[in-house]
N, C-alpha and C positions, 0 to 999 in steps of 0.2 A: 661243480662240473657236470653233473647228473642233469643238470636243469637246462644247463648250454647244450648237452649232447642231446636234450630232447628235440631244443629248435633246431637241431641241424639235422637230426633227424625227419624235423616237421618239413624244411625247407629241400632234403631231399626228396619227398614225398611230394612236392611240388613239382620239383626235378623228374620225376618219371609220369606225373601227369602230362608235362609240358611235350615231352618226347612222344606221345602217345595220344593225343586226345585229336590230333586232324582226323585219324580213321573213322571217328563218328559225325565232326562236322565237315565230311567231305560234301555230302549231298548239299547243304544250306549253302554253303562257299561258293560249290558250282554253279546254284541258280542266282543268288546276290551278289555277288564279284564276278561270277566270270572264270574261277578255280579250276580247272580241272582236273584231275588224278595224277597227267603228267608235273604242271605246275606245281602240286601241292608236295609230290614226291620230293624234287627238288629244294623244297621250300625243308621239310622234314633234314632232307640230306644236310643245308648250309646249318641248320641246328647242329646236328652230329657233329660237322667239320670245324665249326666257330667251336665248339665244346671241345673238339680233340686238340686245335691249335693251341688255345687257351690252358692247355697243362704245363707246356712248360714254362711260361711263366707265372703258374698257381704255383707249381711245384718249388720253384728257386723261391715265391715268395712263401711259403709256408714254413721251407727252413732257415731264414732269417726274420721275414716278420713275424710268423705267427698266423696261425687260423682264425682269429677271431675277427680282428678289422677287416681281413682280404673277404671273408664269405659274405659279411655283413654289408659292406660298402658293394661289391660289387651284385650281389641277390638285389638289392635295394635298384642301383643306376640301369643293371641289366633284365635282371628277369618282371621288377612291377614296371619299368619303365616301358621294356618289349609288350607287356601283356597290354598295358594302356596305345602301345600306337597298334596293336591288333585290331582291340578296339574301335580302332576311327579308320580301317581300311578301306580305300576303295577300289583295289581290285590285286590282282594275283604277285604284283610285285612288291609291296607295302606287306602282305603276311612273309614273305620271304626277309625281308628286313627287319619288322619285327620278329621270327624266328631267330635269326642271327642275332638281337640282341638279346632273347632270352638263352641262348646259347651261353653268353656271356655273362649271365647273370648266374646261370646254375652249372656253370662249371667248377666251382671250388668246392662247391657244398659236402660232396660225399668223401671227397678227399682230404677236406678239414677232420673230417669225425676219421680215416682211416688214419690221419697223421699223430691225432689225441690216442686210436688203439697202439702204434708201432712205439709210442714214445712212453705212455705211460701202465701196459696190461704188457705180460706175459707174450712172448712170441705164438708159444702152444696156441693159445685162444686165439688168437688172429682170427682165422678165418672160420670158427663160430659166430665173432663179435662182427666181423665183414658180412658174413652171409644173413644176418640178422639185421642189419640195416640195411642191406637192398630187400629183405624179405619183407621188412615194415613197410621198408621207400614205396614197392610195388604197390602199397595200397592203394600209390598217386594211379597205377594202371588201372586199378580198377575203380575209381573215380573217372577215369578219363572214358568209361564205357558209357554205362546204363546208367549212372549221375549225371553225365554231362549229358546224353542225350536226351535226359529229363529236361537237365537246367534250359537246353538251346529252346527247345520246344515249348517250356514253360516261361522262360524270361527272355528269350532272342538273344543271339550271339552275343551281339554287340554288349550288353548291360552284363552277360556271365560273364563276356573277359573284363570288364571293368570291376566286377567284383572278385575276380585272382588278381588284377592288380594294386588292389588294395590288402586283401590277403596276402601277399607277396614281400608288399612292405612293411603290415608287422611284424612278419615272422621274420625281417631282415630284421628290425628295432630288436627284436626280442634276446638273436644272436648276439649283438653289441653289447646287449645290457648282461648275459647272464654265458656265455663264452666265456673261458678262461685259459691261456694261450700256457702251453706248459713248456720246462723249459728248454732251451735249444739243447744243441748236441756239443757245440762250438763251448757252452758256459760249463762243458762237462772235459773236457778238456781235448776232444776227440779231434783229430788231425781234419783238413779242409779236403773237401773232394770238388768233384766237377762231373757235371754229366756223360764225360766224356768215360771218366771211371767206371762208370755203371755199362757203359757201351761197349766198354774192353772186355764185359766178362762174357767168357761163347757159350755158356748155360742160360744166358738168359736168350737170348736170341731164339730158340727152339720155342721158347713160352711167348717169345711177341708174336712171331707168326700163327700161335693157336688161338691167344686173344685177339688178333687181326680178323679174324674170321667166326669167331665162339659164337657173338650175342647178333649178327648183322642176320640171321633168318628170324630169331624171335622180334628183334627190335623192328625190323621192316617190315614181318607182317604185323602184326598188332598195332606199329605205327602208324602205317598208311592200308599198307595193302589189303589187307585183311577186310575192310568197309569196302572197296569198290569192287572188290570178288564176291563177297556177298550180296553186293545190290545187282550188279552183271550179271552175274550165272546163277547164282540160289533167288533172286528175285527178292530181296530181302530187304525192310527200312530199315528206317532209325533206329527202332526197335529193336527188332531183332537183329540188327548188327548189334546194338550194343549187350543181348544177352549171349552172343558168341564172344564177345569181345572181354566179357564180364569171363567167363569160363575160359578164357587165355590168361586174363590177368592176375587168378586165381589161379592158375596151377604154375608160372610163377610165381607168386608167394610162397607157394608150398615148394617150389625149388630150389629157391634161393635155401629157405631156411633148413630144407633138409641137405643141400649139400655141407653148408657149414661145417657140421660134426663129421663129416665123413671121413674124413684126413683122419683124424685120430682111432675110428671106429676101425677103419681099416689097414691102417700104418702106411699109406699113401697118399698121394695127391696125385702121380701121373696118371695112375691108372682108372681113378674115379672121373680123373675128367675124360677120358680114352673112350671110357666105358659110355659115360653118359651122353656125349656127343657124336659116340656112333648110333645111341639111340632118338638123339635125335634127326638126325642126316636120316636114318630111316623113315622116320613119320613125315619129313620135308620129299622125299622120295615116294612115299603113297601119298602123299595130297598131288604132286607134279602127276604118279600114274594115274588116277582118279579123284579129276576136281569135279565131279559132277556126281558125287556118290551123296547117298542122302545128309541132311543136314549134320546129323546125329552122329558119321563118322568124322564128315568135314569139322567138326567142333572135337571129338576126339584126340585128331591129327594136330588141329591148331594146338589144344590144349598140352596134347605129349611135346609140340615139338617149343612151347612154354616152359613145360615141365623138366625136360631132358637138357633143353638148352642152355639154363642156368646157374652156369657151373661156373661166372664169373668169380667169385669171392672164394674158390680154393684154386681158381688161374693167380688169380690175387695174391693168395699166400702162397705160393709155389715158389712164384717172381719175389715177394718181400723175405722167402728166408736165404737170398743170395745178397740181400740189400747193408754196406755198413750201416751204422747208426747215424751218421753226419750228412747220408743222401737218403734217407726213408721220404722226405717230402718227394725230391726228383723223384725217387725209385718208383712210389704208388701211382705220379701223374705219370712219368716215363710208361707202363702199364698200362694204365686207362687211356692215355692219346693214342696208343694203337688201337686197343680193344673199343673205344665212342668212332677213332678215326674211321675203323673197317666198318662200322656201322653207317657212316658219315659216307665216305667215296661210295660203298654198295647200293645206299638211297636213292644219292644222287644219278649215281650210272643205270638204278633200274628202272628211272622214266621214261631213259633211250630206250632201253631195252624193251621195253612195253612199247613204246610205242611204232618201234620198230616191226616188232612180231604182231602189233593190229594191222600195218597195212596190208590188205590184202587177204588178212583172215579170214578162215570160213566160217570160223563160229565165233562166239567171246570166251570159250574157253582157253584158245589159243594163246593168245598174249598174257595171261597168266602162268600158264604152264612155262612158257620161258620165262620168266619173273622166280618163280617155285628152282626150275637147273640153275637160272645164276644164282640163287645163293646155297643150293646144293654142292653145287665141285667144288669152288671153294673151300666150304667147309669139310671136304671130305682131303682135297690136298692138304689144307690143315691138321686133322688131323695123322695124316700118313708124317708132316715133317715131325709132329708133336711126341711121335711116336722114339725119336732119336734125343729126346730130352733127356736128362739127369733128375731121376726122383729125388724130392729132398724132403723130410718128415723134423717140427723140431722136437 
């Protein structure tokens, strides 16, 4: 099992490439296709959306079939297949389709390894073993910086995504061959549920609405926005996008994996995420006051609001100690298709948004600044509803 949990580990580090890596080939997109920041936005969004849809039926299929065929089969048809029609695009509606099918492709992946944590580890360790696998995933973030804008540069787009789609498909083979599906809940003698059971309980709802909003300022800048703010206003290339981009994706890692332990560190889970996300709403509030302050803070603010923002995997364990054992598959995607969804609709809606607030601008600082308040209030009404949760420590 140690060997399976490492490719699905591998395959979600794929997964947080894939969500992240346009920010750097925004530029080459725009002059070879035809791409623009609005299009591309969009294209990033129908990823999130195809990903958040796709939970619930990962979820119903994880607690009858198993993780092991669902991530293998669908990583293989969805994420090498999307990255090869990437590949052969010729112009802004072909990356949005393939987006959509690596959506589909890497929608199971981190949910499979959360469903092998809920069935066969300790409740306690949850959200250690949670925040450790998006801490590692994040590597795919920082691949998708200052690697990839090595790789476009030195190999052209087209022949990199050909080579994640080959990538793509061993590490689907590898799943198949070395995944091991543990046992259900149903062969344990446990009563049937329906998603509907997980919807009746009003403790959980407090925590949808906080992951509705938690990861949609990290995910969208780093995803997209982040690159066409630095080439616009800091004057910045490929380059140097991808060393700010590199320094976001690295202080999530370092977030993920230091929230993990924090629940037990400090006999909470409400209040760590409370904490941390009003730290980050702040750093998302000094980049909206001053987006033209020198690099060195602009990379600061990106970094904190990486750093503070990733409080996924103890939102995770919060929602999984309300979960029976019969719906932990539903429970984890019920969770993640809010928390990818709010990422997904936020993407999408911040194209209009942008492109709304350039017509007529006076400067290009403008249409970002409104891009930085949408996903500001948001997360700030988030957290005020988040505030009326029920702690739960196990």
């Amino acid at each position: 099992m140690r060997t399976g949990l490492i490719f699905l580990v591998l395959a979600y580090v794929l997964s947080q490439f894939y969500r992240a890596f346009l920010a750097v080939m925004a530029p080459v997109l725009g002059s070879d296709i035809g791409a623009s920041a609005e299009h591309l936005s969009r294209a990033s969004g129908l990823w999130f959306i195809v990903f958040a849809v796709m939970q619930l039926p990962v979820g119903w299929a994880l607690d009858h079939l198993g993780p092991r065929r669902l991530a293998a089969g669908l990583l293989a048809f969805g994420g090498a297949g999307g990255a090869a029609l990437f590949a052969m695009a010729q112009g802004p509606g072909h990356v949005q389709i393939a987006m959509m099918l690596i959506g589909v492709g890497c929608s199971p992946v981190l949910m499979a390894s959360y469903y092998i944590f809920a069935r066969m580890y300790p409740p306690a360790v949850f959200a250690s073993l949670a925040g450790a696998v998006i801490g590692i995933g994040a590597l795919g973030n920082i691949a998708a910086a200052l690697p990839m804008a090595w790789a476009v540069e030195t190999l052209g787009w087209r022949e990199t995504m050909w080579a994640l789609a080959g990538i793509t498909l061993v590490v689907a083979g590898a799943i198949l061959v070395f995944v091991t599906d543990p046992p259900h809940a149903r062969d344990e003698g446990a009563p049937k549920g329906s998603l509907l059971d997980l919807l009746r309980l009003p403790a959980l709802w407090f925590i949808l609405v906080m992951m509705f909003v938690n990861y949609t300022a990290p995910a969208g800048l780093r995803g997209l926005w982040a690159g066409p703010f630095l080439e616009d206003v800091h004057g910045m290339g490929a380059e140097g996008i991808g060393w700010v981009t590199l320094a976001m994706g690295l202080a999530m890692v370092v977030g993920n994996l230091a929230y993990g332990p924090l629940d037990r560190l400090f006999g909470t889970r409400k209040w760590v995420v409370v904490v941390g996300n009003s730290l980050a709403l702040a750093c998302l509030v000094l980049l909206w006051a001053a987006p033209t302050a020198n690099v060195w803070v602009i990379t600061a603010l990106l970094a904190g609001i990486g750093l503070f923002g990733s409080s996924f995997p103890v939102i995770m364990a919060h929602g999984r100690s309300f979960f029976p054992p019969q719906l932990v598959g539903r429970g984890v995607t019920l969770v993640n298709m809010f928390g990818i969804g709010g990422v997904g609709l936020f993407q999408f809606a911040s194209g209009s948004v942008f492109a709304t607030a350039s017509a007529g601008a006076a400067n290009p600082t403008a249409p970002y600044q409104a891009v930085f308040l949408f996903f500001a209030v948001p997360l700030a009404l988030g957290i005020g509803v988040y505030l009326f949760s029920r702690d739960r420590v196990d």
